[in-house]
N, CA, C and O of each residue as an XYZ file, in Angstrom:
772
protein
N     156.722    196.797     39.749
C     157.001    197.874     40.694
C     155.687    198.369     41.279
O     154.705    198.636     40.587
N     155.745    198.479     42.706
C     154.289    199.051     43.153
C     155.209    200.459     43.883
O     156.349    200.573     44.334
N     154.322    201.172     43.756
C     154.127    202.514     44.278
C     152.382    203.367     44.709
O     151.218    203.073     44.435
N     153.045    204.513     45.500
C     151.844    204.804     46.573
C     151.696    206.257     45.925
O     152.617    206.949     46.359
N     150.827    207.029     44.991
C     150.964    207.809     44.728
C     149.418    208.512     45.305
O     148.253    208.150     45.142
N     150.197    209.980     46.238
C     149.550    210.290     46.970
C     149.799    212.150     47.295
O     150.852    212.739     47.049
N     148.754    212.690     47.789
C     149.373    214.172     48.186
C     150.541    214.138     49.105
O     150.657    213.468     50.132
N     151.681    215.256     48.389
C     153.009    215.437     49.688
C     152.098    216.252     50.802
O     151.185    217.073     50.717
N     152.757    215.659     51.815
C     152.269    216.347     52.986
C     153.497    216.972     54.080
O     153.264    217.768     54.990
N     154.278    216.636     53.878
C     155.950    216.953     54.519
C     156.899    217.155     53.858
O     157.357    216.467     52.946
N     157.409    218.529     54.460
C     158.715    218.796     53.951
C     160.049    217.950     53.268
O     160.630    218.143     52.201
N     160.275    216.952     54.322
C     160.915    215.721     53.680
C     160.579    214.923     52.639
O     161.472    214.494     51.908
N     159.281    214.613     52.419
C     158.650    214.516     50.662
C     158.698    215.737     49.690
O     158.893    215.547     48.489
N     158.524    216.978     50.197
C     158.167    217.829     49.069
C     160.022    217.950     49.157
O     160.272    219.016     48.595
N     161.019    217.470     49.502
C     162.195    217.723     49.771
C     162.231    216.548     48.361
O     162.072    216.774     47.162
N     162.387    215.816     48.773
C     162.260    214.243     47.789
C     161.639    214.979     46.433
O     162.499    215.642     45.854
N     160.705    214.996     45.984
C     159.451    215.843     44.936
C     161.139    216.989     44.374
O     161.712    216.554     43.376
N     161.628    218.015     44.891
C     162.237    218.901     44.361
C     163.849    218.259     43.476
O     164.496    218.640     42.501
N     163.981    216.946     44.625
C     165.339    216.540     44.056
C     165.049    215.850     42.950
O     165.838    215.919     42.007
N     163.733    214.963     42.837
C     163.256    214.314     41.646
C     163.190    215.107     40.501
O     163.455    214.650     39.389
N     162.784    216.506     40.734
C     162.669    217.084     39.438
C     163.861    217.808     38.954
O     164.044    218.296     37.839
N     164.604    217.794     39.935
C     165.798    218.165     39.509
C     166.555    217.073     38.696
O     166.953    217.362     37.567
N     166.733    216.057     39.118
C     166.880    215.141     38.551
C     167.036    214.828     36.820
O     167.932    214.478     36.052
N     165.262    215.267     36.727
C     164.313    215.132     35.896
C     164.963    216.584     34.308
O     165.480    216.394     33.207
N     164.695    217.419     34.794
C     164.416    218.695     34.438
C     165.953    219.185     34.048
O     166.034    219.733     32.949
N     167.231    219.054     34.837
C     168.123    219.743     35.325
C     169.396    218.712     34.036
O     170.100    219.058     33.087
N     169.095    217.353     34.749
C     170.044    216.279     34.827
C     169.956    215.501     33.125
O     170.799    215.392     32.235
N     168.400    215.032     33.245
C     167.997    214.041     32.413
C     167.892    214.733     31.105
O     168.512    214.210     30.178
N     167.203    215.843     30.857
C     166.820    216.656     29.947
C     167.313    217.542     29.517
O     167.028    218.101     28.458
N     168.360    217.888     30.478
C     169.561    219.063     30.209
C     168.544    220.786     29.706
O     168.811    221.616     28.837
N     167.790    220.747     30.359
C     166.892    221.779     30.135
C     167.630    223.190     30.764
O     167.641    223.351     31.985
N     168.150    224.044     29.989
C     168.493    224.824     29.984
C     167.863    226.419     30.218
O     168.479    227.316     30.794
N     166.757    226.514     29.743
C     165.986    227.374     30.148
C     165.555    227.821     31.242
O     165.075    228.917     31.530
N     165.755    226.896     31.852
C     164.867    227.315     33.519
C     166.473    228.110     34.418
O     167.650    227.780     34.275
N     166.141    228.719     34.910
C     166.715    229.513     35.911
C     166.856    228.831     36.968
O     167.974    229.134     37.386
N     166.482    228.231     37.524
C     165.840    227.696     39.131
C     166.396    226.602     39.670
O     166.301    226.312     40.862
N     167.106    225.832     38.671
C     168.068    224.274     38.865
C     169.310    224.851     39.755
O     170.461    225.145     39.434
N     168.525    224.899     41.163
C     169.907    224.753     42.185
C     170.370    223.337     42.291
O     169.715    222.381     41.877
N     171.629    223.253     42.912
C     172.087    222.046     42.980
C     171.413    221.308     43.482
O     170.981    221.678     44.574
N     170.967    219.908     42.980
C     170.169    219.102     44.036
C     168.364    219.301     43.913
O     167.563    218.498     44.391
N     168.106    220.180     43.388
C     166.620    220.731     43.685
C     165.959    221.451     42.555
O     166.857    222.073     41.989
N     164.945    221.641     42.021
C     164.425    222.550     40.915
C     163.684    222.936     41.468
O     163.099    221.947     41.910
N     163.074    224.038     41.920
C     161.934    224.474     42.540
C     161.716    226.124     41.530
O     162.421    226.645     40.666
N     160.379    226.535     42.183
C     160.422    228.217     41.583
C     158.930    228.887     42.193
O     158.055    228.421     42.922
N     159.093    230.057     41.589
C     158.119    230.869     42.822
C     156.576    230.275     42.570
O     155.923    230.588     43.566
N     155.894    229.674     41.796
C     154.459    229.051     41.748
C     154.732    227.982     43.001
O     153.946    228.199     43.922
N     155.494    227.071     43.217
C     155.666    226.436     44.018
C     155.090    226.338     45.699
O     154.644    225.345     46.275
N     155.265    227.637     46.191
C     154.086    228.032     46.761
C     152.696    228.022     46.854
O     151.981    227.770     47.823
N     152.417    228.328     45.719
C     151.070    228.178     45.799
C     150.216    227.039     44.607
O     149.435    227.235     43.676
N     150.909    225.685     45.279
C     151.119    224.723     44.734
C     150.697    223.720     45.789
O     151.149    223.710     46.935
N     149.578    222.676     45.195
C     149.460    221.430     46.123
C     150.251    220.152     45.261
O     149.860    219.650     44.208
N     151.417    219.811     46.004
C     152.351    218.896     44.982
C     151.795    217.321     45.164
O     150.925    217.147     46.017
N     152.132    216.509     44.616
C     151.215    215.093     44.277
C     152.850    214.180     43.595
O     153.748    214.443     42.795
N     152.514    213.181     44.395
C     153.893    212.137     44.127
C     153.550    211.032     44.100
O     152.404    210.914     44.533
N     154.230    209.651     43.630
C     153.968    208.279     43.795
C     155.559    207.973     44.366
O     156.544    208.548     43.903
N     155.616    206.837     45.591
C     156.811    206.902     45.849
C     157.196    205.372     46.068
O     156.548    204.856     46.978
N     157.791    204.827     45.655
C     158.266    203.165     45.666
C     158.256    202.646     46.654
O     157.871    203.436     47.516
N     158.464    201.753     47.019
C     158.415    200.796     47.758
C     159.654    201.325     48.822
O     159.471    201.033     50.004
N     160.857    202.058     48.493
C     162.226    202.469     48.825
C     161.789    203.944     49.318
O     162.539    204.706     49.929
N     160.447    204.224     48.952
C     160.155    205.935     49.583
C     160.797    206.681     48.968
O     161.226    207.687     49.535
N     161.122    206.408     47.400
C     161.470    206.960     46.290
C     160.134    207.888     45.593
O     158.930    207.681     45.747
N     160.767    208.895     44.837
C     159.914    209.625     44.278
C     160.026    208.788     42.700
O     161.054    208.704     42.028
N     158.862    208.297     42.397
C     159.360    208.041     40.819
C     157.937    208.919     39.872
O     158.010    209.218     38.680
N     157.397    209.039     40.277
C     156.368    210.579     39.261
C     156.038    211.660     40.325
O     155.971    211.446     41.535
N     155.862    212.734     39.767
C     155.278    214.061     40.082
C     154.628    214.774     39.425
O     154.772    215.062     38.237
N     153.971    215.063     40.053
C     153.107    216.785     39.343
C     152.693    217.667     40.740
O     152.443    217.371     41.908
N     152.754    218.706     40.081
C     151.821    219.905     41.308
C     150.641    220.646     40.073
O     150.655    220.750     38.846
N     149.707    221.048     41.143
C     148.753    221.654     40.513
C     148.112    223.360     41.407
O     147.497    223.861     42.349
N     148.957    223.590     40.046
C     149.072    225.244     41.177
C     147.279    226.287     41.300
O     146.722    226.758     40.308
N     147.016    226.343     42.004
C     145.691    227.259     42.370
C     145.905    228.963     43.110
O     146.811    229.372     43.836
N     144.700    229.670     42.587
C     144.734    230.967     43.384
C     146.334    231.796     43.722
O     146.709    232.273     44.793
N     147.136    231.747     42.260
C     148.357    232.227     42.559
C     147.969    233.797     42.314
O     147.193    234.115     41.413
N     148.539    234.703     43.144
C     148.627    235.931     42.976
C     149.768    236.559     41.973
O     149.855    237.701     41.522
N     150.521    235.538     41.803
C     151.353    235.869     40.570
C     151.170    235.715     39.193
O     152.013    236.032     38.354
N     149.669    235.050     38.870
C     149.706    234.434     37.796
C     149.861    232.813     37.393
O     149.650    232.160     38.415
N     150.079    232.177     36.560
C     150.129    230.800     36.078
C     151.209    230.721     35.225
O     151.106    231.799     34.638
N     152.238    230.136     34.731
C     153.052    229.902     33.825
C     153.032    229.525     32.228
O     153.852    229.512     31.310
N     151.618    229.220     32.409
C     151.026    229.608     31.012
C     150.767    230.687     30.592
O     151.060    231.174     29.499
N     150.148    231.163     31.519
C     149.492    232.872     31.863
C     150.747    233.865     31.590
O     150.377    234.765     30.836
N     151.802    233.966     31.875
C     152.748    234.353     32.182
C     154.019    234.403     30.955
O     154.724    235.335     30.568
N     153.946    232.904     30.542
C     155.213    232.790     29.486
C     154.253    232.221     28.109
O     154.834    231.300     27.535
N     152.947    232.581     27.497
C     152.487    232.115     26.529
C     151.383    232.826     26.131
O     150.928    233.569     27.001
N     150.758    232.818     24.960
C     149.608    233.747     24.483
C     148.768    232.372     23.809
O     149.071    231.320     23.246
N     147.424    233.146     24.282
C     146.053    232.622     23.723
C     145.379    233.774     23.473
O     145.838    234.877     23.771
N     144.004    233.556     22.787
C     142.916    234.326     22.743
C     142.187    234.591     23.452
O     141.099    234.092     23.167
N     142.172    235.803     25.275
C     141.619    236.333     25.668
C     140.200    236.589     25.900
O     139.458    236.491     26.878
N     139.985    237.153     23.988
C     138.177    237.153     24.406
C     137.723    236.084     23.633
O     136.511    236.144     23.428
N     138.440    234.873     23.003
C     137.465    233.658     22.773
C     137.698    232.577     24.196
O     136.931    231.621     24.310
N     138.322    232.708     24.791
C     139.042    231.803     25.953
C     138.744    232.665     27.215
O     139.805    233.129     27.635
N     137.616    233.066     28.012
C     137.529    233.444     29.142
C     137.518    232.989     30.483
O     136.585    232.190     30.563
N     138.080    233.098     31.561
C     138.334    232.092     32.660
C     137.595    232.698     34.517
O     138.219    233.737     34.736
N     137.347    232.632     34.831
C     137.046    233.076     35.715
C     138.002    233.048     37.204
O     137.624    232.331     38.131
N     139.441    234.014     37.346
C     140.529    233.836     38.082
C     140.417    233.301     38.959
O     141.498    232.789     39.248
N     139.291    232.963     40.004
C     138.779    232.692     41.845
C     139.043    230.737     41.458
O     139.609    229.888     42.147
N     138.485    230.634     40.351
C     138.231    229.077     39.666
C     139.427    228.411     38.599
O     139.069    227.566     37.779
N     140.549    228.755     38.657
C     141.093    228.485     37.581
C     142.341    228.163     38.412
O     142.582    228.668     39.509
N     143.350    226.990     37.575
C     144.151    226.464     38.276
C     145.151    225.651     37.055
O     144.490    225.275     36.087
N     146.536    225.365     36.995
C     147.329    224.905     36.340
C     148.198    223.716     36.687
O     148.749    223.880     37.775
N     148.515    222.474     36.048
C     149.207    221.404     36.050
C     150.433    221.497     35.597
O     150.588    221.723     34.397
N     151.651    221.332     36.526
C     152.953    221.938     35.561
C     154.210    220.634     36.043
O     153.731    219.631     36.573
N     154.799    220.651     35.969
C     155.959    219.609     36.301
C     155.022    218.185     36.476
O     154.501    217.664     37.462
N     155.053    217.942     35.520
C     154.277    216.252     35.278
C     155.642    215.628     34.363
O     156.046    215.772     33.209
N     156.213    214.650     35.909
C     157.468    213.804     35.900
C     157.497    212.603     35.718
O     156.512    212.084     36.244
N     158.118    211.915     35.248
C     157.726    209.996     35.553
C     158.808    209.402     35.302
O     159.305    209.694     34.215
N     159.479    208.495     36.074
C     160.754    208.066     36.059
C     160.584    207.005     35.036
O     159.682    206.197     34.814
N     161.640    207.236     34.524
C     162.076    205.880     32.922
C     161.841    204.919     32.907
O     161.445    204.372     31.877
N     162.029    204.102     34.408
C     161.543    202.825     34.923
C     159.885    202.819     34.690
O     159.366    201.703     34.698
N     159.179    203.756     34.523
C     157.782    203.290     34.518
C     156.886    204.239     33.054
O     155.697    204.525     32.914
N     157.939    204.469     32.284
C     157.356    205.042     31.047
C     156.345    204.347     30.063
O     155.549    204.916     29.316
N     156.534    203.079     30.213
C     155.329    201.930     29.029
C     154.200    202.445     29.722
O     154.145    202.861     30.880
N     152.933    202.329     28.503
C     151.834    202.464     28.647
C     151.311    201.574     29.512
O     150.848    202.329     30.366
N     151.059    200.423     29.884
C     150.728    199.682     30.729
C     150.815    200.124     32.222
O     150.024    200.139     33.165
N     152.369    200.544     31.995
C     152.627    200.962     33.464
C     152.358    202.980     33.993
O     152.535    203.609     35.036
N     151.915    203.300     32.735
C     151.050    204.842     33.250
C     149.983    204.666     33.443
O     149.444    205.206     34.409
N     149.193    203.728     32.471
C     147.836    203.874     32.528
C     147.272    204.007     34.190
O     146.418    204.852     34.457
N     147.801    203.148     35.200
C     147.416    202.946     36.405
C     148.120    204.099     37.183
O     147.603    204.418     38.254
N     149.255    204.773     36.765
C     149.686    205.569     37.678
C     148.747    206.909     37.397
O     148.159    207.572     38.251
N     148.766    207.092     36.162
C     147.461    208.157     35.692
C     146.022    207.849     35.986
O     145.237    208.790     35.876
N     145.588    206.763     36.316
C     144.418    206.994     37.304
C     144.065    207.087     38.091
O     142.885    207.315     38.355
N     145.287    206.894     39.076
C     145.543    206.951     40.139
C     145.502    208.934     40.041
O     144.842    209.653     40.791
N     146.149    209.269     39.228
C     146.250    210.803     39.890
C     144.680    211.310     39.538
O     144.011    211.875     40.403
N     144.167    211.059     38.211
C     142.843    211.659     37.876
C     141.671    211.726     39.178
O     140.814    212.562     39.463
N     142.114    210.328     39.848
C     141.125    210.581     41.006
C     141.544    211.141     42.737
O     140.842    211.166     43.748
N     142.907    211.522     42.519
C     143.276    212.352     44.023
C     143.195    213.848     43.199
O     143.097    214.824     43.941
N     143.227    214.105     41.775
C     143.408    215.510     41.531
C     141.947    215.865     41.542
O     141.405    216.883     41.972
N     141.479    214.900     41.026
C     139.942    215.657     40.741
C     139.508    216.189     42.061
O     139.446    217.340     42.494
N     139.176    214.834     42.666
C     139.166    215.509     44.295
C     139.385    216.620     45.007
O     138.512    217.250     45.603
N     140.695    216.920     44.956
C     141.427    218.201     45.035
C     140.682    219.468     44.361
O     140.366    220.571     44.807
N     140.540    218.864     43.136
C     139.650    220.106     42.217
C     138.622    220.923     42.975
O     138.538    222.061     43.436
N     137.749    219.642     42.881
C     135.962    220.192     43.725
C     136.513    220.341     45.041
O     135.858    221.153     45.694
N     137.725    219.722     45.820
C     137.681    220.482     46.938
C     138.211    221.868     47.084
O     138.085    222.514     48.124
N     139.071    222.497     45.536
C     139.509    223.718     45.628
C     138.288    224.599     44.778
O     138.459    225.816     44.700
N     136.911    223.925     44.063
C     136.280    224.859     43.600
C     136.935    225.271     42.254
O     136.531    226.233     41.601
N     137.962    224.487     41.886
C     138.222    224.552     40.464
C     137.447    224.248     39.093
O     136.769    223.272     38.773
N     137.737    225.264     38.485
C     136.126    224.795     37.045
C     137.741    224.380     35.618
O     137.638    223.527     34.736
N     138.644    225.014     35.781
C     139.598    224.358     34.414
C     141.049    224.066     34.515
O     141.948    224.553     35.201
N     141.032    223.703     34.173
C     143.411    223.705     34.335
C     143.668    224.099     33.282
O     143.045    223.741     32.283
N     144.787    225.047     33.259
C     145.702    224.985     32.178
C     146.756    223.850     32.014
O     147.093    222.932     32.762
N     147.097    224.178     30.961
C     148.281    223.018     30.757
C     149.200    223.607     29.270
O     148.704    223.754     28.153
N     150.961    223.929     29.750
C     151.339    224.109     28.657
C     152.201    222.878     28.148
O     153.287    222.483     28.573
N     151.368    222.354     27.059
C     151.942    221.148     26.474
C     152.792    220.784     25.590
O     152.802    221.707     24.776
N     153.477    220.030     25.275
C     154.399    219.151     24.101
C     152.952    218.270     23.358
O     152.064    217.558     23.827
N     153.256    218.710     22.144
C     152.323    218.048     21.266
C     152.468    216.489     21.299
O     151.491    215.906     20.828
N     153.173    215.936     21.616
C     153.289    214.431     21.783
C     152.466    213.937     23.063
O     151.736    212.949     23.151
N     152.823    215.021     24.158
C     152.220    215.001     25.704
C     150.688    215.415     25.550
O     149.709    214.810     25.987
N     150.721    216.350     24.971
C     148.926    216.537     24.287
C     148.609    215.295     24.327
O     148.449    214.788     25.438
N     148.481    214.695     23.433
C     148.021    213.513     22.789
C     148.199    212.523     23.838
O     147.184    211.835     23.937
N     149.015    212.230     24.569
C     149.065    210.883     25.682
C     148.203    211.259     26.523
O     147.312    210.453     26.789
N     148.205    213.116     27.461
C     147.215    213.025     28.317
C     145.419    212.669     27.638
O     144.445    212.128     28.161
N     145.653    213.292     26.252
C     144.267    212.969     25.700
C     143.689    211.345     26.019
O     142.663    210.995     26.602
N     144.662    210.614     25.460
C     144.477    208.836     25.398
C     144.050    208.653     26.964
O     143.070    207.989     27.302
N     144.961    209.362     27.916
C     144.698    208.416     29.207
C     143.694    209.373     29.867
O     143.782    209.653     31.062
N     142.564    209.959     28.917
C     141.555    210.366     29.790
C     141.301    211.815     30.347
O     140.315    212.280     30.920
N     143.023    212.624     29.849
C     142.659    213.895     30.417
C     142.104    214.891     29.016
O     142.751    215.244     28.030
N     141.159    215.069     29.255
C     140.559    216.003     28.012
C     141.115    217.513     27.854
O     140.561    218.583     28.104
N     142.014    217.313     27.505
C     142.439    218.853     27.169
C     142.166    219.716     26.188
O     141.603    219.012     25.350
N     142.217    220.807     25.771
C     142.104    221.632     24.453
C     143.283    222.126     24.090
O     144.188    222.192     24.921
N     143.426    222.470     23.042
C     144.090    223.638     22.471
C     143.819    224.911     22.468
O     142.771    224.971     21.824
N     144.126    226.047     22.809
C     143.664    226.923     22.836
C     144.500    228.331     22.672
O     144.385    229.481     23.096
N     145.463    227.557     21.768
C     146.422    228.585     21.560
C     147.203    227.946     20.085
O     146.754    226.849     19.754
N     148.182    228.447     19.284
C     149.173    227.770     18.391
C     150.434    227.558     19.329
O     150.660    228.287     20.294
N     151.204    226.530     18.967
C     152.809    226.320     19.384
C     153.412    227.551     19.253
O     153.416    228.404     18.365
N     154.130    227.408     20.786
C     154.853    228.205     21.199
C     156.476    227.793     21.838
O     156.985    226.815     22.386
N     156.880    229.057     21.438
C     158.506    228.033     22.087
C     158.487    228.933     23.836
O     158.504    230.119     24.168
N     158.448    227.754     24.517
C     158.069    228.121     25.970
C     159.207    226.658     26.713
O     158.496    225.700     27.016
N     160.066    226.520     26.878
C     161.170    225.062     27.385
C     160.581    224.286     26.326
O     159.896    223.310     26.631
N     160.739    224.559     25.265
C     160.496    223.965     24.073
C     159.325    224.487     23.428
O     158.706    225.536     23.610
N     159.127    223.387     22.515
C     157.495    224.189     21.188
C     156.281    223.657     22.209
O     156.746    222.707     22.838
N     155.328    223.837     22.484
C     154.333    223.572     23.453
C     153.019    224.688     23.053
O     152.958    225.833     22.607
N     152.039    223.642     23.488
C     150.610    224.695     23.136
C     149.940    225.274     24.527
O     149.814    224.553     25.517
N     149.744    225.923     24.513
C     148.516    226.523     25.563
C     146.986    225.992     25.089
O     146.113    226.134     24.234
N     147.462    225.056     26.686
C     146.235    224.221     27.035
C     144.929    224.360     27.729
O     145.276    225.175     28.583
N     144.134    224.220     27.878
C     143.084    224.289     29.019
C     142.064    222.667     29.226
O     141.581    222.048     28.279
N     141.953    222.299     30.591
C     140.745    221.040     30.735
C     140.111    221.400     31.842
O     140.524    221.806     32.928
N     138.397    221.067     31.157
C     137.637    221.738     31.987
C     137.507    220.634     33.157
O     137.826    219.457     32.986
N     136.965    221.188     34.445
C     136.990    219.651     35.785
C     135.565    219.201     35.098
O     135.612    217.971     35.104
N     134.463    219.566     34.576
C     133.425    218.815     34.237
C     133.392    217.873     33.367
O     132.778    216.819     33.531
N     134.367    218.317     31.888
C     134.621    217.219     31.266
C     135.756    216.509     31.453
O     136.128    215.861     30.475
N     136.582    216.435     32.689
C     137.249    215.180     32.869
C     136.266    214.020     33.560
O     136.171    212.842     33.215
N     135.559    214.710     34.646
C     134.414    213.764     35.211
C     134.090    212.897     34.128
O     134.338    211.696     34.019
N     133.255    213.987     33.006
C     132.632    213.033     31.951
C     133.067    212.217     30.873
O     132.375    211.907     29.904
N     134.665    211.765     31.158
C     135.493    211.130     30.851
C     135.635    209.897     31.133
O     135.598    208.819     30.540
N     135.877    210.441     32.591
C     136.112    209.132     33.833
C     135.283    208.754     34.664
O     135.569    207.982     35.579
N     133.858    209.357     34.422
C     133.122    208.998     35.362
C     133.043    208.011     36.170
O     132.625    208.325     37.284
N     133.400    206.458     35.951
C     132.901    205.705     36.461
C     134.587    205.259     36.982
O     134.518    204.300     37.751
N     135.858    205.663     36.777
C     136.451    205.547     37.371
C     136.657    206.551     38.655
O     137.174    206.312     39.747
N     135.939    208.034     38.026
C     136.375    208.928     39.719
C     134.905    208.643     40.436
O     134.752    209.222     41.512
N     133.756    207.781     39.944
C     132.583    207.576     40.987
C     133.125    206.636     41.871
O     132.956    206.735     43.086
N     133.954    205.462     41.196
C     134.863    204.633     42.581
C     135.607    205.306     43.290
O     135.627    205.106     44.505
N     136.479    206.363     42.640
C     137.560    206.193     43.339
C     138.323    205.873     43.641
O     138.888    206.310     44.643
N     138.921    204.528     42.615
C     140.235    203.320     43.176
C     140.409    203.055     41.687
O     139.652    202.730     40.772
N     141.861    203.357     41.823
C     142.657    202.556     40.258
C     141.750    201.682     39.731
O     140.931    201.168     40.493
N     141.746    201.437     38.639
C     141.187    200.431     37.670
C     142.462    199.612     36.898
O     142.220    198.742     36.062
């Protein structure tokens, strides 16, 4: 399967992007918690202030997603639905930014077949990063999902204990300097490996 995973730039993709996670979130997972599963669509108020990121098949199918929300005036969803330590964990709000709906259709779950779709995003997000002046992401994780983004390069922390947040999940943080110094020599190209 080849796919083009790239920033949404149109309504009719970020249209595509909402039904996928509905899909995803609503359908597949029977996730009950969320409020926001209109028919057809999962969306919610970060969404806005959200640059969304898709890979789409050959058919102009959505088969992964993520958005990576920046400069929300509402807060972050980590921020919001989870506790960390404040004064050991300090962030600087102007610089700080969160990864949340990270989707991937069943058809492309083997490791073989993320490894490339995940480097593919490390180097349009990073990008994105230094072009938004971002210094960390949050991330509220599934301890299993911990551990995979760790393997494929995204350096995350812990920075909180499990929490029940749409399940048990930790409050995460990755800084943009040490993903560079991760991937360096894949985000100095720039092109899948």
């Amino acid at each position: 399967m080849s796919y083009q995973f790239m920033e949404v730039s149109s309504k009719e993709q970020l249209d595509k992007v909402f039904a996928f996670r509905y899909d995803i979130v609503c359908e597949k997972l029977g996730v009950t918690e969320l409020e926001n599963c209109e028919v057809g669509r999962e969306t919610d108020e970060y969404d806005a202030y959200s640059v969304h990121f898709a890979a789409f098949d050959e058919a102009d199918e959505v088969v992964a997603c993520t958005r990576l929300i920046h400069h929300s005036p509402i807060g972050y969803p980590m921020t919001n639905n989870m506790e960390y330590d404040t004064t050991a964990w300090s962030f600087d709000p102007e610089r700080l930014s969160e990864t949340s709906r990270i989707f991937v259709s069943p058809k492309i779950r083997s490791i073989e077949k993320l490894k490339p779709l995940f480097n593919t995003l490390k180097t349009i997000g990073y990008s994105k990063m230094i072009e938004l002046d971002i210094a960390y992401t949050f991330g509220a994780l599934e301890k299993s999902f911990f551990r995979l983004l760790r393997m494929l390069g995204f350096p995350y922390k812990r920075i909180g204990d499990v929490q029940t947040y749409v399940g048990q999940r930790y409050p995460c943080v990755m800084y943009t300097d040490e993903m560079y110094a991760a991937n360096s020599e894949l985000l100095d190209e720039g092109t899948v490996q």
